[in-house]
C-alpha positions in Angstrom: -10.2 86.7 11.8 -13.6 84.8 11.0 -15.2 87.7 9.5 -12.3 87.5 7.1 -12.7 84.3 6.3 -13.7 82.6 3.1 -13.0 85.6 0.7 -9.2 84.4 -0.7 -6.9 86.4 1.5 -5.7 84.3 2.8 -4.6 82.0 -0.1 -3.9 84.9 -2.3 -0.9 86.1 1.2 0.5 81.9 1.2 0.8 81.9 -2.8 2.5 85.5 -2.6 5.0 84.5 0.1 6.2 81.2 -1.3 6.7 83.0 -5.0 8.2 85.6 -3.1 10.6 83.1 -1.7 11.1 80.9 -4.3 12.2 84.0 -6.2 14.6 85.3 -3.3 16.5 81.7 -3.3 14.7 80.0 -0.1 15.3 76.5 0.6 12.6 75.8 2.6 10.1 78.4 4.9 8.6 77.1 8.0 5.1 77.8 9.2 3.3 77.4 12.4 -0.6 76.7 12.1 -3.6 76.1 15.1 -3.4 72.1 14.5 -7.2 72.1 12.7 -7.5 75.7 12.4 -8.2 77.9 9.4 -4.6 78.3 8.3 -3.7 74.9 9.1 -7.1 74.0 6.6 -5.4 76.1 4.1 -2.2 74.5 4.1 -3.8 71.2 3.8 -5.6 72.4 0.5 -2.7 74.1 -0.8 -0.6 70.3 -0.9 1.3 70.7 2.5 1.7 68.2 5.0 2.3 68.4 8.5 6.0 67.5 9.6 4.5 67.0 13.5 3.5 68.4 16.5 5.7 69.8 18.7 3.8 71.0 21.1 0.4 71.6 21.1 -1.2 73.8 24.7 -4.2 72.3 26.6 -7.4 74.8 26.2 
């Protein structure tokens, strides 16, 4: 939510979940961003890169 934004949660909830998966034996964990939303911003700062688009909906 904007008013949310720009205060760490966000990164602080993505660096929790891959430790936490890292440390439960995941190979991999999927995620599903707004192509140039927030969350897809924040994977893009955190090293990620996109594997494609699979679909994205007209607005």
């Amino acid at each position: 939510m904007p008013e949310h934004r720009g205060r760490g949660h966000g990164r602080t909830l993505w660096r929790a979940a891959m430790h936490w998966g890292g440390e439960h034996g995941a190979d991999y964990q999927l995620l599903q961003t707004e192509v140039g939303g927030a969350s897809d911003r924040l994977c893009t700062t955190e090293g990620l890169l996109s594997l494609r688009v699979v679909h994205q909906a007209e607005a």
